[in-house]
C-alpha positions as CSV (number, residue, x, y, z in Angstrom):
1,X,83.8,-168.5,43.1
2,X,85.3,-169.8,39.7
3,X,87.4,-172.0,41.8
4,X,85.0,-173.8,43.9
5,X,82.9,-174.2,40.6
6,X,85.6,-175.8,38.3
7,X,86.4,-178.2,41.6
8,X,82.7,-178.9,43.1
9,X,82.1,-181.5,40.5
10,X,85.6,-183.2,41.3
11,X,86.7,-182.9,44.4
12,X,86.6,-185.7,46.9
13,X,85.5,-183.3,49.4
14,X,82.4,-181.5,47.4
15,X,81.3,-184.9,46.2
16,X,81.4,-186.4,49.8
17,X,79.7,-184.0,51.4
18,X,76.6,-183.4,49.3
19,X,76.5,-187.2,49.1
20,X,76.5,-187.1,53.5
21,X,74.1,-184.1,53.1
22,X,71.5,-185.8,50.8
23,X,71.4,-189.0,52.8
24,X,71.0,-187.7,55.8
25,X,68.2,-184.8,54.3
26,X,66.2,-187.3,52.4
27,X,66.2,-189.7,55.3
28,X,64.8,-186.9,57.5
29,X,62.5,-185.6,55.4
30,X,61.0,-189.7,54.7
31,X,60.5,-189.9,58.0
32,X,58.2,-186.7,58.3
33,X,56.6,-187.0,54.8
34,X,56.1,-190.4,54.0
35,X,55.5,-192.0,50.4
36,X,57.9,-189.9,48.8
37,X,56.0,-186.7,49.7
38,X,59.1,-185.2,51.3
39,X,60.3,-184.5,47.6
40,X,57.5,-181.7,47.0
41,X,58.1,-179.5,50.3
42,X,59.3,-176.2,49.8
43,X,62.8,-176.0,50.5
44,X,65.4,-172.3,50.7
45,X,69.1,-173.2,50.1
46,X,70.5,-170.4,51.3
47,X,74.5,-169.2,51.1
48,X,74.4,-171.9,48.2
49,X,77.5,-170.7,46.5
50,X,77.1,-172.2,43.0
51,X,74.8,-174.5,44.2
52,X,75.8,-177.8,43.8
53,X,73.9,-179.0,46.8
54,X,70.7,-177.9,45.5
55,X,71.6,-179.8,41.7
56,X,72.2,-182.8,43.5
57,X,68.5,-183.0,45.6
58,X,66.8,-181.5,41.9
59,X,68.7,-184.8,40.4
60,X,67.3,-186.9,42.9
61,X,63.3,-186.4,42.3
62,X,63.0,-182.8,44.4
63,X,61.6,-179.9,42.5
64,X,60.9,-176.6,44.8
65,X,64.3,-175.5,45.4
66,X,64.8,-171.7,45.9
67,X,68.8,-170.9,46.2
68,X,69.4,-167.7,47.7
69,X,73.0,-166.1,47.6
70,X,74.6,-163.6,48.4
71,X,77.2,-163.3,45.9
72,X,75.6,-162.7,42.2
73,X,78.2,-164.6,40.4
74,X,77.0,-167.7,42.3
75,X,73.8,-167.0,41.3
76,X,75.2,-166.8,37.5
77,X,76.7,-170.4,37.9
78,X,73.5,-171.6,39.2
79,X,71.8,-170.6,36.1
80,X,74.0,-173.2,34.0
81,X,73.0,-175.8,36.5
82,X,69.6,-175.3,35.2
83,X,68.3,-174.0,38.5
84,X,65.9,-170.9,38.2
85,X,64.4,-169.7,41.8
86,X,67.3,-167.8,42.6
87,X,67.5,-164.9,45.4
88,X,70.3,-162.7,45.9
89,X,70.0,-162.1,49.8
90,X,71.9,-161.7,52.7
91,X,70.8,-163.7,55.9
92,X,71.2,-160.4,58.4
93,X,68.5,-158.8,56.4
94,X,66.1,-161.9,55.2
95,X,63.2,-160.8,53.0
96,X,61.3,-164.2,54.1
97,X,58.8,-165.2,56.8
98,X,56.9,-168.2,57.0
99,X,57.5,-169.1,53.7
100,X,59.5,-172.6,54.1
101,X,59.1,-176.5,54.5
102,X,62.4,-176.7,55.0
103,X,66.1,-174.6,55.2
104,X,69.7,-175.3,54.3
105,X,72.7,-173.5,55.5
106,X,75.4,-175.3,53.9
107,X,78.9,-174.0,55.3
108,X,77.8,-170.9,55.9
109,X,77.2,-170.0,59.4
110,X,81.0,-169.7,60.0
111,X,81.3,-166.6,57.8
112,X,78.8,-164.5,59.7
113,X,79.6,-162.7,62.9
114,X,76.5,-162.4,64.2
115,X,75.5,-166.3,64.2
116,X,73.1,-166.5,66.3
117,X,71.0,-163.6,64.3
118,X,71.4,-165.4,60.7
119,X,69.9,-168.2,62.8
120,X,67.2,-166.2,64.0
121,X,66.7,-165.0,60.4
122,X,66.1,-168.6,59.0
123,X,64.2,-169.9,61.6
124,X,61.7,-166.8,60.9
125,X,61.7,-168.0,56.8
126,X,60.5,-171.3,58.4
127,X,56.9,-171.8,57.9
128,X,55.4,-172.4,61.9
129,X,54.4,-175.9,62.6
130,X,56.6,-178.9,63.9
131,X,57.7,-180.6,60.2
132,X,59.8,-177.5,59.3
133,X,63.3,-178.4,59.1
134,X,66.9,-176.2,59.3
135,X,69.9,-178.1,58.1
136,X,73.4,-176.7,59.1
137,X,76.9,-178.2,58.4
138,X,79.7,-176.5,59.8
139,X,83.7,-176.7,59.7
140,X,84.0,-179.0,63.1
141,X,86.5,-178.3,66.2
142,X,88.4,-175.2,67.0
143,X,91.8,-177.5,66.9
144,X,91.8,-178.0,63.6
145,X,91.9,-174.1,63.1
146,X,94.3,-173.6,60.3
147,X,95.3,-170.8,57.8
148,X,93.2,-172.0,55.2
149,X,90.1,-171.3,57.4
150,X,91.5,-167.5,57.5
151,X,91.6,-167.4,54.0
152,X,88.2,-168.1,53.1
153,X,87.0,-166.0,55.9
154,X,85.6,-168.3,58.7
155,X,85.2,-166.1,61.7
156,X,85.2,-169.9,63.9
157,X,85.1,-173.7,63.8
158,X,82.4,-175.3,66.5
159,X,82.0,-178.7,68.4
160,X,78.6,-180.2,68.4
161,X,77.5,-178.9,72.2
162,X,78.3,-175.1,71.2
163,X,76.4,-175.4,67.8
164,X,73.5,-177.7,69.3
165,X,73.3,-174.9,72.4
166,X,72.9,-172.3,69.9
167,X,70.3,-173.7,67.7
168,X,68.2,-174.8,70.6
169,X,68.6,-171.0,72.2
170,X,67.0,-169.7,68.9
171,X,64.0,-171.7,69.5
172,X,64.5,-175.2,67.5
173,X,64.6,-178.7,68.6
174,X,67.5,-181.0,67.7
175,X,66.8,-183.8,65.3
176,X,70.4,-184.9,65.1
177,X,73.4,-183.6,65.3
178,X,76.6,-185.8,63.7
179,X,80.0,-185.4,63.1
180,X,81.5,-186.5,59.1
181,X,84.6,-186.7,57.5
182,X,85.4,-188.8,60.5
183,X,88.4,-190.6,58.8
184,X,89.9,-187.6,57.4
185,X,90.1,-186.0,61.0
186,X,94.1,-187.3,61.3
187,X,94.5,-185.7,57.9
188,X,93.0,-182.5,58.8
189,X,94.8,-181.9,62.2
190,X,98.2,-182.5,60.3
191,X,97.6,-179.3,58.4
192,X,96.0,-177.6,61.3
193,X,100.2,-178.2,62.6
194,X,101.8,-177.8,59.6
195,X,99.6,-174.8,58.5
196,X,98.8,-172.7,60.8
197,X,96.7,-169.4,60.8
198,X,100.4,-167.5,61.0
199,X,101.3,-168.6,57.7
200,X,98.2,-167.1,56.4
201,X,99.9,-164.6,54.1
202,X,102.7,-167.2,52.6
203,X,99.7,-169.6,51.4
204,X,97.2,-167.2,49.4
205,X,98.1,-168.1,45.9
206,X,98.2,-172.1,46.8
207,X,95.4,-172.5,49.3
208,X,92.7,-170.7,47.6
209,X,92.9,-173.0,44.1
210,X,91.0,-175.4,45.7
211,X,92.2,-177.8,43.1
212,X,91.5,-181.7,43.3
213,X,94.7,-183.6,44.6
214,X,96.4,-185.8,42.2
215,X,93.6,-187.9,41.0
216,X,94.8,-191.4,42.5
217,X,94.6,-189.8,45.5
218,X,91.7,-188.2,44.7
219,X,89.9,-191.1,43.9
220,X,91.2,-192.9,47.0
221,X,89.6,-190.6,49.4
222,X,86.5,-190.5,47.4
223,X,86.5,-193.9,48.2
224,X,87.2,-193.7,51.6
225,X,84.4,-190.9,52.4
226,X,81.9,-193.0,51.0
227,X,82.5,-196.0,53.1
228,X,82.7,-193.7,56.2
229,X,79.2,-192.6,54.9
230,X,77.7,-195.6,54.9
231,X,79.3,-197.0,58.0
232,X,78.4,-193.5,59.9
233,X,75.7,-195.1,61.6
234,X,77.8,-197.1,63.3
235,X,80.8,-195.1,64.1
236,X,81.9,-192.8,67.3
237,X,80.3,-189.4,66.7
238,X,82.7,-187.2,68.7
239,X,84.7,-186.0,66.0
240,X,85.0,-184.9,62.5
241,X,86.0,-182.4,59.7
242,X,83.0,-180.9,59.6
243,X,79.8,-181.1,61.5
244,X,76.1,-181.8,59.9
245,X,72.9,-180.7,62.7
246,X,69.2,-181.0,61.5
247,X,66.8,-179.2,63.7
248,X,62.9,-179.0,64.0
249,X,60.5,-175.5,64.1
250,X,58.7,-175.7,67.9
C-alpha cells in the first residue's frame, strides 16, 4: 500500500486509468442525470485502495463519495486526500442494501474467489430502480497472465464476453463494456513472455515497487494513453490491458 500511494500520483498507468475511468463515468452518468445532476448521486467506491479514483471525481465537481476498503491503511491514506466517508468492509460480507446511485469496483474483482458473490453483494448496495450504475475494470485477457499478476494476488485475468456473461447472470444490464490501454497491449504481452508466472519467486523485491519508469519514458506513455483515450471511440475494441464494463440495476 505505501507503494501504490507514492506512485498513484506519477505513474503513467494510475494517471491514465482514472483519467479513462472519469470520462467514461461522467459521460454515463450525463446521460442519465442531465444538467450536471449526475455530480450529486450517491456513489460507493469500493476496494478503493488509497483512493485516488475517488480524489479525482471529488476534484471534478462530485461530492457524495463513500470509499470503502478493506485494508485500514488505505483508509489512512484516504484521510490525507481529504476524503472523509470511509468504510472498512469486505465485499463477501457487505453491510449495505439499497443504499446507492451508483458503485465502483476499481481492479478489484480479480482478487476475490468468489466473483460472482462480490457481484451479487454490490448489486444489493444498489439502490432498485433503472439509473443505478456498477462500474468494473478489470486486468483484460488470460494471455497476458504474467508473474506480476501472482504477486499482487489476482486469482484471473477476463475477456469482455466472460466478464459481460457474469454481470448479466447477477441480474444487470450492460451499458458498455470496452477494452483500454489498447496501445500498450504489445508492451504487456512481451512481459507476459519474458515474465512469466514461474519466475514469480525471482521477481518479488523488483515487481512489487511499482515505481514510475524512467521519466522520459514515463512521460512518453502518459502521452500515448491519453491520445488512445480520446481516440477510444474510434478504435477496435477487442483487446486491451485492462477492461472497463458499466452496467445498469433491472
Amino acid at each position: 500500500m505505501d507503494m501504490l500511494y507514492l506512485a498513484e500520483n506519477k505513474h503513467f498507468w494510475h494517471i491514465a486509468r482514472r483519467e479513462f475511468i472519469f470520462q467514461s463515468l461522467s459521460s454515463t452518468l450525463d446521460s442519465l442525470y442531465p444538467n450536471g445532476n449526475g455530480k450529486h448521486v450517491k456513489i460507493l467506491d469500493v476496494g478503493a485502495g488509497t483512493g485516488s479514483v475517488t480524489r479525482h471525481f471529488l476534484s471534478q465537481g462530485f461530492h457524495n463519495i463513500a470509499l470503502g476498503e478493506i485494508h485500514p491503511q488505505g483508509l489512512e491514506y484516504a484521510k490525507t486526500y481529504g476524503i472523509n466517508n470511509l468504510y472498512c468492509m469486505d465485499l463477501l460480507d457487505a453491510p449495505f442494501k439499497d443504499e446507492f446511485d451508483c458503485i465502483f469496483a476499481f481492479d478489484v474483482l480479480e482478487h476475490i474467489d468468489d466473483d460472482k458473490n462480490a457481484l451479487l453483494n454490490m448489486k444489493n448496495m444498489l439502490k432498485n430502480n433503472e439509473k443505478s450504475l456498477l462500474a468494473l475494470s478489470v486486468p483484460a485477457h488470460q494471455w497476458l497472465w504474467n508473474a506480476h499478476d501472482c504477486l499482487v494476488h489476482h486469482k484471473r485475468r477476463y475477456n469482455k464476453i466472460q466478464l459481460t456473461n457474469l454481470v448479466r447472470e447477477c441480474g444487470l444490464s450492460i451499458e458498455s463494456a470496452q477494452y483500454f490501454f489498447i496501445a500498450l497491449t504489445p508492451l504487456l504481452l512481451a512481459r507476459a513472455v519474458l515474465n512469466p508466472a514461474s519466475k514469480t519467486k525471482s521477481k518479488v523485491s523488483k515487481e512489487l515497487r511499482d515505481v514510475p519508469p524512467p521519466k522520459i519514458l514515463n512521460s512518453a506513455l502518459l502521452s500515448i494513453c491519453r491520445l488512445e483515450n480520446k481516440l477510444i471511440p474510434y478504435l477496435p475494441n477487442c483487446f486491451g490491458g485492462s477492461l472497463l464494463v458499466i452496467a445498469r440495476n433491472k
